[in-house]
C-alpha positions as CSV (number, residue, x, y, z in Angstrom):
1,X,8.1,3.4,-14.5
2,X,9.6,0.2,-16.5
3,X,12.2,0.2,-13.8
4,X,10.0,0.3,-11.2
5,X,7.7,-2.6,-12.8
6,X,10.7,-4.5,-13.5
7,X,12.3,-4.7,-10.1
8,X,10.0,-3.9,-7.4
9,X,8.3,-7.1,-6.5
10,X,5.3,-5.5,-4.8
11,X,2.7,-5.6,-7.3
12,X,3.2,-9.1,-8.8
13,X,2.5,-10.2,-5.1
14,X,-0.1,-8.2,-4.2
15,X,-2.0,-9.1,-7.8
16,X,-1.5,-12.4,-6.6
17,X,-3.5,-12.0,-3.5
18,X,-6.0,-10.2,-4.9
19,X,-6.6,-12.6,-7.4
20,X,-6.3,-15.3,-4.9
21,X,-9.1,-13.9,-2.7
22,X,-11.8,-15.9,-4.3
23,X,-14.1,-13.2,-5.6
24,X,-13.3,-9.8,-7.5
25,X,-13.6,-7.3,-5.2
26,X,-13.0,-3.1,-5.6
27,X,-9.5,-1.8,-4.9
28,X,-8.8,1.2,-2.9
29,X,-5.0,1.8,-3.6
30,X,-4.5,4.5,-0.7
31,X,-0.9,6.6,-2.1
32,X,-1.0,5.5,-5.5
33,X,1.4,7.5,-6.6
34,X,1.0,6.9,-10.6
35,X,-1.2,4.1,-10.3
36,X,0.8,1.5,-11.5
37,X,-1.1,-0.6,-9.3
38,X,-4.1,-0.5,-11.0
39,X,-2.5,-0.1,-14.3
40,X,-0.7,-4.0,-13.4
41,X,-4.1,-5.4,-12.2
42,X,-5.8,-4.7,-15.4
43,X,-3.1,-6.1,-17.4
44,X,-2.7,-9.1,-15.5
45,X,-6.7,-9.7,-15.5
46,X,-8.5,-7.7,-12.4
47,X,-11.6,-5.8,-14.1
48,X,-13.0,-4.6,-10.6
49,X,-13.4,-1.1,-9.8
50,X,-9.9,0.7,-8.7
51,X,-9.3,3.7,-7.1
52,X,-6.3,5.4,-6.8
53,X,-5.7,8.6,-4.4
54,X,-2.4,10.6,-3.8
55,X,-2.1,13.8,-2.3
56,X,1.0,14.5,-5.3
57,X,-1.9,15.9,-8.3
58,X,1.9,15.7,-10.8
59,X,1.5,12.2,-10.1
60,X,-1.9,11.5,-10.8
61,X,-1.8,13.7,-13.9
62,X,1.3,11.3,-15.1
63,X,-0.7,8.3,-13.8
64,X,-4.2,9.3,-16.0
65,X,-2.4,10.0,-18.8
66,X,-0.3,6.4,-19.1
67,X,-3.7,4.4,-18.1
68,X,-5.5,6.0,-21.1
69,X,-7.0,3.2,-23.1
70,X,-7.4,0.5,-20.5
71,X,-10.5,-1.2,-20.1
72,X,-12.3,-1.0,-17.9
73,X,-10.6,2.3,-17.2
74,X,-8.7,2.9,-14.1
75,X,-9.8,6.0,-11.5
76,X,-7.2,8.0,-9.8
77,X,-7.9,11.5,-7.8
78,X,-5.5,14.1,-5.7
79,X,-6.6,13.9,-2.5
80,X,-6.5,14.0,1.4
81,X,-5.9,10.3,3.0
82,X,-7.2,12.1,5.6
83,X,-10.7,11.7,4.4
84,X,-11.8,8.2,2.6
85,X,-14.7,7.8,0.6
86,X,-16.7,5.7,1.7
87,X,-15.4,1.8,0.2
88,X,-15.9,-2.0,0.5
89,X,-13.3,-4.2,-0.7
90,X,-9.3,-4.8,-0.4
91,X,-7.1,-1.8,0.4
92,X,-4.3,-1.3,-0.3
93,X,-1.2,1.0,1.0
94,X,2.3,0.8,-1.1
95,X,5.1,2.4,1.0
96,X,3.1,4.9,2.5
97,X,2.9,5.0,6.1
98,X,6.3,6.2,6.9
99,X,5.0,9.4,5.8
100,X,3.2,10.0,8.6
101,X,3.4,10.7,11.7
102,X,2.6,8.1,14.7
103,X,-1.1,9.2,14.9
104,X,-1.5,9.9,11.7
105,X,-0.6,6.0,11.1
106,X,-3.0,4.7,13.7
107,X,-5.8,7.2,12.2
108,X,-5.4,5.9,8.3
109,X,-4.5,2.0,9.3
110,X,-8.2,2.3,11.4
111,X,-9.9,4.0,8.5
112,X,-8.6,1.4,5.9
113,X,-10.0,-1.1,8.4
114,X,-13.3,0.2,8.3
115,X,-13.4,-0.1,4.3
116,X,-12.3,-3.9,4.0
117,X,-15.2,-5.9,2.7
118,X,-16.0,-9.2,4.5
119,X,-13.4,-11.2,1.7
120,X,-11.2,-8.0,2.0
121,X,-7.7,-7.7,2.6
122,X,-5.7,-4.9,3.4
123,X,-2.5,-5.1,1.9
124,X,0.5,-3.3,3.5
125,X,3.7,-2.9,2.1
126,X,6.0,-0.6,4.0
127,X,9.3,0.1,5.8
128,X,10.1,-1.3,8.8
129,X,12.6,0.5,11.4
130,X,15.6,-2.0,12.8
131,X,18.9,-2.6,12.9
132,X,19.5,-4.0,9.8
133,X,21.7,-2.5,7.1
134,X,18.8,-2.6,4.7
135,X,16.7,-0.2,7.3
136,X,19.7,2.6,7.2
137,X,20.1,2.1,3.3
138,X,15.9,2.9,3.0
139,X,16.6,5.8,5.3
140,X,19.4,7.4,3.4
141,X,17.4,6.5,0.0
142,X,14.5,8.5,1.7
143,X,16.2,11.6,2.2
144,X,17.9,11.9,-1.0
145,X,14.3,11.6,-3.0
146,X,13.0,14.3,-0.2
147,X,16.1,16.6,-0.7
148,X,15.7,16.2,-4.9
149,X,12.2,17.0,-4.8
150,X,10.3,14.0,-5.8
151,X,8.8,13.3,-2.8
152,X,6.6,16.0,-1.5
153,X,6.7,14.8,2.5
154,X,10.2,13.2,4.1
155,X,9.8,10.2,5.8
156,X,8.2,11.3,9.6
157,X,7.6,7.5,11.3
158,X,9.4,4.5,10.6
159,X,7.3,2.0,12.4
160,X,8.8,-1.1,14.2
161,X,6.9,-4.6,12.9
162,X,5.8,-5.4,16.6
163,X,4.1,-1.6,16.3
164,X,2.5,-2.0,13.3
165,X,1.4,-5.2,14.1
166,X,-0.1,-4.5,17.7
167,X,-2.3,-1.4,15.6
168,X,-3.8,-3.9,13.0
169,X,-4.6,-6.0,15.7
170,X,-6.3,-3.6,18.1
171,X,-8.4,-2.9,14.6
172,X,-9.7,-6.7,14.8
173,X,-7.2,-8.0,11.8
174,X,-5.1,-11.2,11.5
175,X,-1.9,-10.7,10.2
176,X,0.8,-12.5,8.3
177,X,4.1,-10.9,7.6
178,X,7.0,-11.5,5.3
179,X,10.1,-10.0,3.5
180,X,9.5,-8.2,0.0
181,X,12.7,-6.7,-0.8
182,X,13.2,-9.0,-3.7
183,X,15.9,-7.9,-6.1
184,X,16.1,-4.2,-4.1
185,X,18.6,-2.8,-1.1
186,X,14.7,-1.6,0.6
187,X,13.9,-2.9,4.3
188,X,10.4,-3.7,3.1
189,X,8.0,-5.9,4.6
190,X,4.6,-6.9,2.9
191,X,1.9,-6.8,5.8
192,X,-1.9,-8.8,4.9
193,X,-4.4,-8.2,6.8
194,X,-8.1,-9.6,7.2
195,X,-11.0,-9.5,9.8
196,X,-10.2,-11.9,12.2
197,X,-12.4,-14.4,13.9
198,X,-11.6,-15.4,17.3
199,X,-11.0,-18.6,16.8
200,X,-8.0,-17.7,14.0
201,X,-6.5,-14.3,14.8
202,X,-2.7,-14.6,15.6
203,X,0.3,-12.9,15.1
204,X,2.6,-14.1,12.6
């Protein structure tokens, strides 16, 4: 976990953006894994509601169990992504999607769209399937954490940018897109996405 927090630049930028948003909204972390989301926003200052859900209930056990004592407390449940509470506020997905299949993608990226309040953003960071070296380095890096047992589901769809973009765009989002590797070998891309007017939806 301190490695993870040391090196992987996800959650200083996405903190960032939630914070930047203009009014404290609820998060919906969708995969949280061991909630070091939430546990970050709280100690960098967000005290709206979080929700953590990961289908992995070892994870969320280890993830309750290191949040103890933060205020406001954190929530995390095991659960289906297959079937969202109802939410309004920022969502968020942290190297999720590839765990799912095509459909299954579409399905969850239209859900999460429905659950975005009107400031909301829904904050994607994920793989991205090229031809880069970093893309076949996340790929091998993916089956070695499948074959030792950590992760429950192999990777199943690595989605090309132009994919993933033209599915948050069909659910009425603007999107900006950028690099978040930072100091890591991962072909990861950090996705945000808002409701779009017509007047200001593009592509970036």
């Amino acid at each position: 976990m301190r490695g993870k927090l040391r090196h992987d630049p996800a959650f200083a930028a996405i903190s960032a953006l939630v914070s930047d948003a203009g009014v404290t909204l609820p998060v919906l972390d969708l995969g949280c894994g061991m909630g070091l989301l939430g546990q970050w926003l709280r100690e960098h200052g967000h005290h709206g509601d979080y929700l953590g859900i990961d289908h992995d209930p070892r994870k969320v056990a280890a993830g309750r169990a290191a949040a103890r004592g933060l205020q406001p407390p954190i929530e995390m449940r095991a659960g289906d992504l297959a079937a969202l509470p109802p939410w309004r506020g920022h969502v968020v997905l942290l190297d999720v999607l590839h765990y799912l299949d095509r459909d299954a993608q579409v399905t969850l990226l239209a859900a999460a769209a429905g659950r975005l309040a009107g400031d909301g953003l829904l904050l994607i960071r994920g793989v991205l399937r090229d031809r880069s070296w970093r893309c076949r380095v996340t790929l091998a890096a993916e089956y070695l954490l499948a074959f030792a047992g950590w992760m429950r589901t192999p990777a199943r769809h690595v989605p090309t940018r132009a994919e993933l973009e033209a599915v948050l765009t069909d659910a009425g989002l603007g999107i900006s897109a950028r690099p978040l590797w930072g100091h890591t070998p991962f072909n990861s891309w950090l996705f945000v996405a808002r409701r779009a007017s017509p007047a200001s939806a593009q592509r970036s």
